[in-house]
C-alpha positions, 0 to 999 in steps of 0.5 A: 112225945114233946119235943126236947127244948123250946123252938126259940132256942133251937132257932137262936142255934140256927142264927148263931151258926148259920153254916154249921148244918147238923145242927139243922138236922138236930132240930129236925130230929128232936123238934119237928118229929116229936110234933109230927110237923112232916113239913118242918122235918123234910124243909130242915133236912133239905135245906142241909141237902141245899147247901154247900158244905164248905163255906167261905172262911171254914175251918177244915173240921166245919167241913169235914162235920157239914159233909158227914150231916150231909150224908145223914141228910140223905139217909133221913129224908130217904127214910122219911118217903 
């Protein structure tokens, strides 16, 4: 299976919204899986479980999103052991 859209773009989310945590998880699921890279799965997923869901300077719907990726981020990386 090849993964759905190019690496750099999914990097230049990451950039562009640092804070916002699903689309982490997005990359995790429709990047590193189709690769197989176990490795790139597990450090995306964590680093959603890392970090804080309430950002300085968030709005509210940021927050509430971060905390429902965290939550899915858990239930990924316990599916994945």
């Amino acid at each position: 299976m090849r993964p759905r859209g190019s690496r750099s773009v999914r990097i230049a989310a990451l950039a562009a919204a640092p804070d916002y945590l699903p689309t982490r998880l997005e990359y995790a699921l429709r990047y590193a899986v189709p690769l197989r890279d176990h490795q790139l799965y597990r450090r995306l997923v964590q680093e959603v479980l890392d970090a804080p869901p309430t950002p300085p300077d968030a709005p509210p719907e940021l927050v509430e999103e971060n905390r429902l990726a965290q939550a899915r981020a858990r239930t990924m990386l316990s599916d994945s052991q």
